[in-house]
N, C-alpha and C positions, 0 to 999 in steps of 0.2 A: 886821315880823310874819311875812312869808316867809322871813325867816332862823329864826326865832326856831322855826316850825313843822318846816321843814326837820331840825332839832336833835332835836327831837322826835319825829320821824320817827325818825332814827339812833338815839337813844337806847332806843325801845322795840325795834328792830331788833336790838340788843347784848340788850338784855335776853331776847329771845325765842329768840336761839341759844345763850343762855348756862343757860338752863335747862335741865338734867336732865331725863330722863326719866325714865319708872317705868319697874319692874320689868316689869310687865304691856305696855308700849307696847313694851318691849326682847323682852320674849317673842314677840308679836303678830308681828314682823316676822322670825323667825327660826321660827315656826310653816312647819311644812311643806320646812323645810330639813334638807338631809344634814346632822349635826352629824360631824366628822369632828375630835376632840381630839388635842392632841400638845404639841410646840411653842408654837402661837398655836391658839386656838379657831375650827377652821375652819366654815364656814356654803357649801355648795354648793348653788345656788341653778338643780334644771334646768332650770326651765320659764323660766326667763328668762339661761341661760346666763349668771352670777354667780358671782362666791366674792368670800362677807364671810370676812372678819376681824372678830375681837372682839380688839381691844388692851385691854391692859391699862390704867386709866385713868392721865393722865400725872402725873408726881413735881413736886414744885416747879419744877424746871427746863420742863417742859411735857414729858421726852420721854415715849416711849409702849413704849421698848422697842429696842433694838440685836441688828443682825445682821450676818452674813455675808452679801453679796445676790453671785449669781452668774446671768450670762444665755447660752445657748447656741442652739442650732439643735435641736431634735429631729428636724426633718425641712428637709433643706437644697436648695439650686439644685440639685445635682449636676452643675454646671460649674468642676472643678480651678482654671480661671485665675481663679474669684470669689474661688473660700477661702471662700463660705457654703456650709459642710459641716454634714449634723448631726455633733453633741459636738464640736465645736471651742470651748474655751470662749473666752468674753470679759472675761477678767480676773476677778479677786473685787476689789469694795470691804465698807466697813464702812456700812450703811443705819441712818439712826434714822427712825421714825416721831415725828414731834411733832404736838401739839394746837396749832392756831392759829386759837381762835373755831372757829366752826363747820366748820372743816376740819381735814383730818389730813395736815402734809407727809409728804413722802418725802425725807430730805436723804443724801448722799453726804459721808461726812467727809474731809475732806483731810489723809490718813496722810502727805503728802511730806514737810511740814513741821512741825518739832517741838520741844519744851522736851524736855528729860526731867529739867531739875533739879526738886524737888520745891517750888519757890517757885508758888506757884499767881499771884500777879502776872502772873509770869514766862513761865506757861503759856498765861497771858492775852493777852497784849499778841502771842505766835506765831498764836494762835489765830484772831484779829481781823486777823491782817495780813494772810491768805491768802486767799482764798475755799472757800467750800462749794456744794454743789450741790444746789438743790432741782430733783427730774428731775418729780416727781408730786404731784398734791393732789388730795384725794378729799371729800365731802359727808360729816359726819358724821350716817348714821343715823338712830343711837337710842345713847342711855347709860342702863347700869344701876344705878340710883342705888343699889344693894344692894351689888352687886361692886365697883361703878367702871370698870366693863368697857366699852368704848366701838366700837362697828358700826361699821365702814368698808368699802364695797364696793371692792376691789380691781382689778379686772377691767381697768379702764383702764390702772393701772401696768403687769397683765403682757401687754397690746396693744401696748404703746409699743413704737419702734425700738429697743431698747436694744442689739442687738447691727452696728447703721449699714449696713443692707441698703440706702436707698435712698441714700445716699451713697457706698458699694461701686459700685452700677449705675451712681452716673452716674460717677464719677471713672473707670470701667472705660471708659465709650464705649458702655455698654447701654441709655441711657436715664435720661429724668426719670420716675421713680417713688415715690410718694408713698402712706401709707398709705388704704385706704380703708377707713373704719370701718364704714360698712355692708356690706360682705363680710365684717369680721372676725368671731371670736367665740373663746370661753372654753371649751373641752372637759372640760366637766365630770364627762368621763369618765376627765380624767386629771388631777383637782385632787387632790393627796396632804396627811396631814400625819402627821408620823409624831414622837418624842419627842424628835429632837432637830432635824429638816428639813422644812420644806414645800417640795413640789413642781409645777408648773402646767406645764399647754401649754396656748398660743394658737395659733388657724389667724387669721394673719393676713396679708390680703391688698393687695400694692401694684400699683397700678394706674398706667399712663405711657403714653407715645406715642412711637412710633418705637423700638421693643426691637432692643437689637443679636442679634448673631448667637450669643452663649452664652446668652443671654436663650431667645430660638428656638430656638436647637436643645435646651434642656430642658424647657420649658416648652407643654402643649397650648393654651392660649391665651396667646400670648406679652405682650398687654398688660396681663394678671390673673398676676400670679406669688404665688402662695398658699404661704408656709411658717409651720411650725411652730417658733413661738417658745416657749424654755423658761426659766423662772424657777424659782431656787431661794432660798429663806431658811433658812439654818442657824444654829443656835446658837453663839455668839462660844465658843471651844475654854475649857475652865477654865485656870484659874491655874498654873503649875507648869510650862510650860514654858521648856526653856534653849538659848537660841539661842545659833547657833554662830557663830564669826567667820568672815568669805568669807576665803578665800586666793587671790590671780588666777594663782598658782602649779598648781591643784589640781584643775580640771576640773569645778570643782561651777558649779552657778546661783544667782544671787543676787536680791536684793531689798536697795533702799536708800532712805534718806531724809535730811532736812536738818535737823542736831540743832540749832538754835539756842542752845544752852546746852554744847556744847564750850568749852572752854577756849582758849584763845589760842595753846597751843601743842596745841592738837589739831586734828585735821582736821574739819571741820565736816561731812562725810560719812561717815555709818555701813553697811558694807554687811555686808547678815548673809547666809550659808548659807540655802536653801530644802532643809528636810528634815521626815521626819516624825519628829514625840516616838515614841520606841521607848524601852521605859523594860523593868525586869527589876525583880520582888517580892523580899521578903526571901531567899528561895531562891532567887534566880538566873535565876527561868522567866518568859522575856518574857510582859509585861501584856498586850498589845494587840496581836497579829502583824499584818504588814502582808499584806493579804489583796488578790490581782489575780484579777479575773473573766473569763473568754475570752467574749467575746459568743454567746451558744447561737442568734445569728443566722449565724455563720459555717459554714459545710457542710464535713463531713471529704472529705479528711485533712486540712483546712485547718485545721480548730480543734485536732485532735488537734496541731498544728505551731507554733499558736500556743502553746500550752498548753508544748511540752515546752521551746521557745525562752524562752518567759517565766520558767519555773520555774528559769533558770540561775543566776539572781541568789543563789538558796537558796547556793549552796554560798561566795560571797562576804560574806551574813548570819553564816553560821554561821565562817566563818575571823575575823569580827570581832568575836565573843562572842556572839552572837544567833542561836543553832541553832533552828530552827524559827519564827525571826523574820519570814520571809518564805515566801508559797506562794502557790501559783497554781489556781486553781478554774473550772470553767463556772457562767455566773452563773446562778441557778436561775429556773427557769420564773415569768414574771410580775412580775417587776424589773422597772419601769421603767429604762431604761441611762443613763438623768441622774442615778437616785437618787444624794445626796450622800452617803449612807452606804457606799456601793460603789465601791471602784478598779476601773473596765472598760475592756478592751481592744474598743477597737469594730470593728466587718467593714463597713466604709463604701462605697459604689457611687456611681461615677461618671459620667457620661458618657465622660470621660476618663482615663487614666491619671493621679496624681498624686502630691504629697508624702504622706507619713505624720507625721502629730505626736503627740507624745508631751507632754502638758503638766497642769498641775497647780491644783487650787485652794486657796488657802494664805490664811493671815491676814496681811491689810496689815500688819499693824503688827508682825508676830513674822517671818516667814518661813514658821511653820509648815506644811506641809503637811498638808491635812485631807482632799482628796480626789485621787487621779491617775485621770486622760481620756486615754486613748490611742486615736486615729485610725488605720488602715490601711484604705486604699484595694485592693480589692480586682481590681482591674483589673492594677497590679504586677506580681502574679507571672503573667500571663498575657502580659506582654511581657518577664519574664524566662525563659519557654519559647520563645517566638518567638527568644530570644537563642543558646537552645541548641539549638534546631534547625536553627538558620541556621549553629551550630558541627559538630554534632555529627551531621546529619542526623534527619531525624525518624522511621526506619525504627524503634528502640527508643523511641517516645516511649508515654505509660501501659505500657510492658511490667513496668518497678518493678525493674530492672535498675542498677544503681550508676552507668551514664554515661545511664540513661533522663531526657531533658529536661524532664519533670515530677519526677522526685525532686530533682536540682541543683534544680530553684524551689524546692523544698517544703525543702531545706535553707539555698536564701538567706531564705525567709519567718521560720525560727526564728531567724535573727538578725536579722531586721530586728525581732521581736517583743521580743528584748532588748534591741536598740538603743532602742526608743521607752518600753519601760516603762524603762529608764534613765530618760528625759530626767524621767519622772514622779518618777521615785527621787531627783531634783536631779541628776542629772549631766549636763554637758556632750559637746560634740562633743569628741575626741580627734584630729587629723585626722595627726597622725606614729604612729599604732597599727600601720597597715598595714607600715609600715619597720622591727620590731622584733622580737623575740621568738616569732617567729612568728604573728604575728596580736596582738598585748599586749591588745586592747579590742576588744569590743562598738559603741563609742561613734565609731567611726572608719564612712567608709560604704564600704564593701568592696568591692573588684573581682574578679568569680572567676577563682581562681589557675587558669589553665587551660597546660598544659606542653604544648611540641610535643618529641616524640617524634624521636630521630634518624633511627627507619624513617617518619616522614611523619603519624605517626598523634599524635592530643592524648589528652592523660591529663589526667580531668575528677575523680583520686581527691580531690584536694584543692581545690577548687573555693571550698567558703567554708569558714570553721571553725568546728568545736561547742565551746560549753560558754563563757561568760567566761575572759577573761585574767588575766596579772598586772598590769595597771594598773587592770582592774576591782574587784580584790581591793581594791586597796590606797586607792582613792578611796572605797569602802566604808566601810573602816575610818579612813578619814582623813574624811570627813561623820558617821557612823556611831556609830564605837568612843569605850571610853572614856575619856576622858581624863584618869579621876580626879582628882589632887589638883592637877597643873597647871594653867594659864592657858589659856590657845585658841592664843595665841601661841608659847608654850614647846612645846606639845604638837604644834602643826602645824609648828613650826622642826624638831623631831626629825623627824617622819614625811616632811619635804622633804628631809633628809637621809637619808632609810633610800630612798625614793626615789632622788636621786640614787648611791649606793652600788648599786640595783640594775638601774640603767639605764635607768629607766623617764620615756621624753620624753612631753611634753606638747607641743601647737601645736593654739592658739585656731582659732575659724570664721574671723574678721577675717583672720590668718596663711594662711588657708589656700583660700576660698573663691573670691575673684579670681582669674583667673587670674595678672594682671600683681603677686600676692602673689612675697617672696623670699626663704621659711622653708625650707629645701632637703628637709623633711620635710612640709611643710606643703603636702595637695593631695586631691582629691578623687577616689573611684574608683578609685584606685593600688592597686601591691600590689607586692611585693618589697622588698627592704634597699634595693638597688641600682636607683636610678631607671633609669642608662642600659641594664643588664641586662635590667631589666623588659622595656623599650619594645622592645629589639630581639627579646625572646622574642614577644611582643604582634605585631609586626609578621608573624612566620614565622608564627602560629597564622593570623592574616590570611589570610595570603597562602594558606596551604594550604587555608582553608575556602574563599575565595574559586576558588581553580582547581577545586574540584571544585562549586560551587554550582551549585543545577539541580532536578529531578526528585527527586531521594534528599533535598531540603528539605521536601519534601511531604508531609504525612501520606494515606495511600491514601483516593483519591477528593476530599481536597481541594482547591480550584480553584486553579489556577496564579496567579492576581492575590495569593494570599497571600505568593508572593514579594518582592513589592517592599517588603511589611512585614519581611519576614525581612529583604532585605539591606541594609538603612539603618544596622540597628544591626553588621552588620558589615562592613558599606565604612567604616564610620567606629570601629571596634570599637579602635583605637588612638586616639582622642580625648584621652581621659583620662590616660593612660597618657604619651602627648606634653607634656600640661602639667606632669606631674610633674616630667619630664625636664627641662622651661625653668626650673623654679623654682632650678635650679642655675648659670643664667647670670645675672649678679649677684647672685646669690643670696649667703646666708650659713648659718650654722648659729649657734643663739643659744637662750638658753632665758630665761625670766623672772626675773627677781631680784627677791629685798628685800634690804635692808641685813645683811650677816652672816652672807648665808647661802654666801657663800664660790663662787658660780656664775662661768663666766666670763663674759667679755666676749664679742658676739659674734663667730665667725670667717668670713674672705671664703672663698669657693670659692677654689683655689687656678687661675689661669688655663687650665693642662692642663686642668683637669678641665671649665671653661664651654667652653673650642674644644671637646673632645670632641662635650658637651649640643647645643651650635651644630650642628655636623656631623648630629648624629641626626637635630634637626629636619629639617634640609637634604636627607637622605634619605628624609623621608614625602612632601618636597617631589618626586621623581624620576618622570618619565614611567612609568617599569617600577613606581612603588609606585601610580600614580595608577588605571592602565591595568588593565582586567580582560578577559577572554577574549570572543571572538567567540559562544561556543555561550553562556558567561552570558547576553550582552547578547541574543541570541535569545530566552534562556530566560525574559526578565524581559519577555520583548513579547509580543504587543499589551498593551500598559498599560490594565489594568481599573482603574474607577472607585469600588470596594468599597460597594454599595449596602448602605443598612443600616447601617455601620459608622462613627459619629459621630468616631471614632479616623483613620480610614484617609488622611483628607487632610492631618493633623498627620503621620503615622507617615511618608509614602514622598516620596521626592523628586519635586520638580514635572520639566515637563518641556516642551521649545520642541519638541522632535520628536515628541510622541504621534503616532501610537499607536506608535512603536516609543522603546526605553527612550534615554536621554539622557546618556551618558558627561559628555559636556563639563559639564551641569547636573550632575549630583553630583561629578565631580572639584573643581570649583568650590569647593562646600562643603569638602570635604577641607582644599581648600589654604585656603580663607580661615580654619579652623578653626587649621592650624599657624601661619599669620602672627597668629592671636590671640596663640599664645601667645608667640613668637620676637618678636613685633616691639610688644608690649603696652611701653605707654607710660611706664608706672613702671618695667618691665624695660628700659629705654634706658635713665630718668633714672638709674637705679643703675650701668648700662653706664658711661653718661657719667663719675659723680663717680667712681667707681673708678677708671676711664682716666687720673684726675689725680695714681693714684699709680704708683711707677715700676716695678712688675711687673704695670703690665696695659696692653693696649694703648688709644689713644683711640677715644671710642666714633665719629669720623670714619676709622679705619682700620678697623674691626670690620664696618661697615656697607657700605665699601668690600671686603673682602674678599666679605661675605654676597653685595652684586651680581653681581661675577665669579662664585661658584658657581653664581648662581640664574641667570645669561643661558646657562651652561656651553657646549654645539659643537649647528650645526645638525643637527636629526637627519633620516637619510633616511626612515625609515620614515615616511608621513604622517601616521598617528596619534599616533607620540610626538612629531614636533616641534609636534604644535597643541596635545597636553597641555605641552609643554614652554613654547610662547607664550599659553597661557593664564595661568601660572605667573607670567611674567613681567610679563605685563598687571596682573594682581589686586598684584602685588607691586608697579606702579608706581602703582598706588591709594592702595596701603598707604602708599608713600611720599610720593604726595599730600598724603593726609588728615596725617599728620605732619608736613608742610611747613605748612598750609596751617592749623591747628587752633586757635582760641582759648586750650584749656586745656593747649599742649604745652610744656613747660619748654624754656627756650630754647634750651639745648644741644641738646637732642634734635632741634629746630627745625632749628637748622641744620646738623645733622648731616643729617638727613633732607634737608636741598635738596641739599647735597653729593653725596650716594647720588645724586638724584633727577636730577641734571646729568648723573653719572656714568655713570648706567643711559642715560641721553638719550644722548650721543657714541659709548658702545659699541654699542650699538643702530643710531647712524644708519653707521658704520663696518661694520657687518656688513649693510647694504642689500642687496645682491648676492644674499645667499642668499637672504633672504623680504621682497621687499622691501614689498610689500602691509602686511605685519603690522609693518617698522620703519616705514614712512611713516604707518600709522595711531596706533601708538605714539607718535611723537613728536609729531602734529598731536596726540595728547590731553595730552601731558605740556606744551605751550605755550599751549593753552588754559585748562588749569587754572590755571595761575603768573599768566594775565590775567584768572582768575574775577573778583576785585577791583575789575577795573576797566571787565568786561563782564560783569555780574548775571544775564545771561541762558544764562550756560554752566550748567550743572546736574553736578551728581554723576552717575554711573551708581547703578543701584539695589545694592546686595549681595543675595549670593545668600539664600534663604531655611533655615533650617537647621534639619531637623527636632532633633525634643527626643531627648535621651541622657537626663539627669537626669529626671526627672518630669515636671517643670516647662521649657517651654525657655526660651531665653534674651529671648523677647522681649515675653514675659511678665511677669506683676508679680506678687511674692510676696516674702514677707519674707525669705526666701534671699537674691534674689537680691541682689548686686554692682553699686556703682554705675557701675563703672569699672572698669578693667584695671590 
């Protein structure tokens, strides 16, 4: 009988959710709501901070309607090292709405995997194999038994984590934080629906215990971290578009999935081009121009610089058949800057200085691009003036003068403006642009060409470059143009040949971003044809800012502690410029191939030219590059604490001598910064297997050599021979940790103890002169070889290395490199 009633129970249950409702009961509940139509039938609910949706009621299948679902930040941490930026986006998926009883899922389709033959079986048995993601389910309302129109409050889908804030905080070290839904809510001040996109922002707030220090220092109550989450629903793009085939030749970005229904002698991975449909009417005149907005949050001349850097592209449009295809606009008063309808370039604030992104939201299933997000960190160009005052002094700085340290920023900003509305455009990093043609690309990240002068003076005329390149051009036209009546294949085989015929190299991020990468083109921040030319120009621009740094770095009446910001980036202002230089020992030159397309094989460096690269580094290595003047090291003391300035502790080197400035602590850095690159461990492993042929030497003769220079003759002066045994110490580290390392290929292994024995007997032979620093020396080098087998010996710490790039190195971000 209690089964039996049970049953009964359940049974009126079904029946009673499965009932319609009326018309009247569907109006009843939408009385006194904003109705905002578009898209989806929006219901904004103030008085109870709500937004319904009215779906449409579901087809046989139960679903209820397909979209584009995309989630961003409208209002972020503003802490760099999170990456929770507002307009950062978080990917597009494909969202359906289904009816299930009384509820309405949210399911995520899974675009990875796929049939595309048209056997619907076929399409089935893919379909079933993979999973789907139901992320939301909501109470259904009220339905209208008139329309079929069916009430779903939404509000909790666009509260949800969807862009993994509280899993960011903890993986970072900030904290367990966790939504708390009575702090959140629904700003129904910014619920949009427009015809072919809806738009939300949630203020939603997580709550934790024990907030780390980027938690704190942006946040006024560090345990309540309040952002603004944004949800967009767009319309799946119409029919008619033609996607384009990837090339890994060609510098574009891609999007791929797993066609289950290739053929046997095809590749089961399809990767398509990420671009947008640009299409041209019976007359020739593009349909739909591609239209970028400058954020009319940015303040001139900043927007004016965004605006004129962005607009470069036009003349790459228009070389590929698409004159007037592309332009660049302020976006107009009262845009929201998520709207999907608009490409915006954002003016983003930080606590810290940081990356810039450029990215895109596109249809999973096509490549499409439907909308481009571009991030700039507004803090940037305010440590690339620090950069040129600490070159150039700051006596012309706002004067508006050609070497004035605000206009150089305001012309490295207009290329950084191209560079990211590229990335939105599908193009890739470029990282061999800077070695060619005088600048070849946008897409490369540029070092400003800064020239020292014979009479002592630097010429800052050519600092970065205007306008796109010719590798710009032609990746345009090679994603872009048209290919009329050929294949994608035929068509891009030709254009990688008109390429090569004009000389135009590519080298991927992977080729280039590590340092211990061996693309002899392939490097970050460089500039010139000639790596080793560069570095030694780099070194003298160095050297001569460095002897006169001081007072004339100041802008009038600025407090003297702004120095230690200025010289960071120029005691190390040859960083970049040294890596490029190592990519040539082991290194090779090689470009990418497919089958036919007649490219060569790669080529090794030829030996002359890696001893030269050797030698260079060996030179950033010397007391006289490490060593800076008496009246500097004055100039940079008492070492202020920069109150107020959330930057200042990242920017300046630390120090065991406050309050007077600390040589020995920033040579440190220096020198640890060149053994990254000279003694990076993939750049041995290639040392190594080279040495096994018979025009190179082995890489236990190479290392043997490096020793001997790097111990060189005691010096008298006091201060060079203690930068000179500093050098030596950090290098018997080095050698160490390469002795000594789980992941070191074994050549390298034991090349490294060889050095490491080596560096031991010449060191205890030269006792006499210092004998303090050989006897401390070798008691560390026979302690370590016993780490092994006494657990309690410990590493020294490495020194701490302020950031050059954006981002530094010890940090987490998708840039970064895992290894060397």
């Amino acid at each position: 009988m209690r089964r039996y009633m049970s049953m009964m129970v359940a049974l009126v249950w079904v029946a009673l959710v499965s009932v319609p409702s009326t018309a009247a009961e569907f109006a009843e509940e939408i009385k006194g709501l904003e109705h905002k139509p578009g898209l989806i039938d929006l219901y904004v609910d103030h008085a109870k901070a709500r937004a319904l949706l009215a779906l449409d009621g579901p087809d046989g299948d139960g679903q209820m309607g397909r979209y584009i679902y995309a989630t961003y930040l409208t209002g972020g941490l503003g802490s760099n090292p999170m990456g929770l930026d507002r307009s950062v986006p978080n990917g597009s998926d494909i969202i359906q709405f289904r009816r299930a009883g009384a509820k309405v899922m949210a399911v995520i389709e899974n675009t990875r995997f796929r049939a595309t033959a048209d056997n619907v079986a076929e399409k089935r048995a893919v379909e079933t194999s993979f999973a789907k993601s139901i992320i939301w389910s909501g109470d259904i309302i009220a339905t209208d038994e008139v329309s079929g129109k069916v009430l779903v409050d939404i509000s909790s889908l666009l509260m949800r984590d969807a862009t993994g804030v509280a899993a960011r905080l903890g993986d970072t070290g900030q904290g367990s934080f966790s939504i708390d839904k009575d702090r959140s809510y629904i700003d129904t001040r910014a619920a949009f629906m427009f015809p072919i996109n809806g738009e939300f922002d949630a203020h939603v707030t997580f709550s934790g215990k024990k907030p780390g220090p980027e938690v704190q220092a942006t946040t006024p109550v560090p345990e309540a971290v309040t952002l603004i989450a944004h949800t967009t629903l767009r319309e799946l793009p119409a029919d008619g578009y033609k996607t384009r085939r990837y090339d890994a030749r060609a510098g574009i970005l891609s999007m791929g999935y797993i066609d289950m229904s290739a053929g046997l002698d095809e590749d089961v991975v399809t990767v398509l081009a990420r671009r947008y449909r640009l299409e041209k009417d019976e007359s020739g005149n593009v349909i739909n121009p591609i239209v970028f907005y400058i954020d009319n949050g940015a303040p001139e001349p900043i927007r004016s610089a965004l605006q004129e850097g962005a607009s470069w592209w036009a003349d790459a449009f228009a070389a590929a058949g698409f004159p007037g295809g592309y332009r660049v606009e302020i976006l107009p008063e009262g845009v929201h800057p998520l709207d999907a309808r608009y490409n915006v370039v954002n003016w983003v604030h930080r606590a810290t200085r940081g990356w810039s992104y450029g990215a895109a939201l596109s249809d999973p299933r096509t490549g499409e691009i439907l909308r481009g997000v571009v991030l700039l960190g507004s803090l940037r160009v305010r440590q690339d003036i620090k950069i040129f005052e600490a070159l150039a002094g700051a006596g012309k700085t706002g004067t508006g003068v050609a070497d004035d340290p605000v206009q150089i920023a305001l012309a490295r900003i207009r290329q950084l403006a191209a560079h990211e509305v590229g990335h939105a455009l599908g193009f890739a990093h470029n990282m061999a642009a800077s070695t060619y043609g005088g600048r070849a690309s946008v897409m490369d990240y540029p070092a400003p060409d800064v020239r020292a002068n014979p009479d002592g003076t630097l010429d800052f005329s050519n600092a970065y470059g205007v306008g796109i390149g010719a590798w710009d051009k032609w990746t345009v036209n090679f994603l872009y143009g048209d290919y009329g009546n050929q294949d994608d294949q035929a068509a891009q085989a030709a254009l990688v040949a008109e390429a090569d015929k004009a000389g135009l190299i590519y080298v991927t991020d992977p080729d280039s971003r590590s340092v211990g990468t061996g693309n002899i083109r392939g490097a970050l921040w460089d500039t010139g044809e000639d790596a080793l030319e560069s570095l030694a120009n780099t070194m003298t621009v160095r050297r001569i800012a460095l002897d006169r740094f001081g007072d004339g770095n100041l802008r009038p009446g600025e407090d003297a502690t702004a120095l230690q910001t200025k010289f960071v980036p120029l005691y190390l202002y040859h960083r970049y410029q040294l890596q490029a230089a190592a990519k040539l020992i082991g290194g090779a030159d090689f470009a990418y191939r497919a089958e036919g397309d007649g490219r060569a094989l790669p080529v090794r460096v030829s030996w002359d030219r890696q001893q030269a690269a050797i030698d260079a580094l060996l030179d950033t290595l010397s007391p006289e590059t490490l060593d800076v003047t008496e009246p500097v090291l004055l100039a940079l003391s008492p070492l202020g604490y920069g109150e107020g300035d959330p930057q200042f502790g990242r920017e300046t080197f630390t120090s065991a001598t406050r309050p007077m400035f600390d040589l020995m602590g920033a040579a440190s850095v220096a020198v640890d910064l060149s053994f990254d690159a000279l003694l990076a461990p993939r750049r041995l492993a290639r040392l190594h297997q080279q040495g096994l042929l018979a025009d190179y030497p082995a890489l236990e003769q190479v290392m043997a050599d490096i020793t001997g220079d790097m111990l060189g003759k005691h010096r008298s002066d006091a201060r060079s021979e203690a930068l000179r045994q500093l050098v030596v110490g950090q290098y018997a580290e080095r050698l160490i940790t390469l002795t000594l390392g789980p992941d070191i290929a074994v050549g390298v292994r034991q090349a490294s103890r060889a050095a490491l024995m080596g560096l031991k007997r010449q060191v205890s032979r030269a006792r006499r002169a210092a004998p303090a620093f050989s006897d401390g020396l070798v008691a560390r080098i026979d302690d370590a070889l016993a780490r092994a087998r006494t657990p309690a010996v410990s590493q020294p710490v490495a020194p701490t290395i302020p950031p050059g790039s954006p981002i530094g190195g010890a940090e987490t971000c998708w840039h970064c490199a895992p290894d060397q």
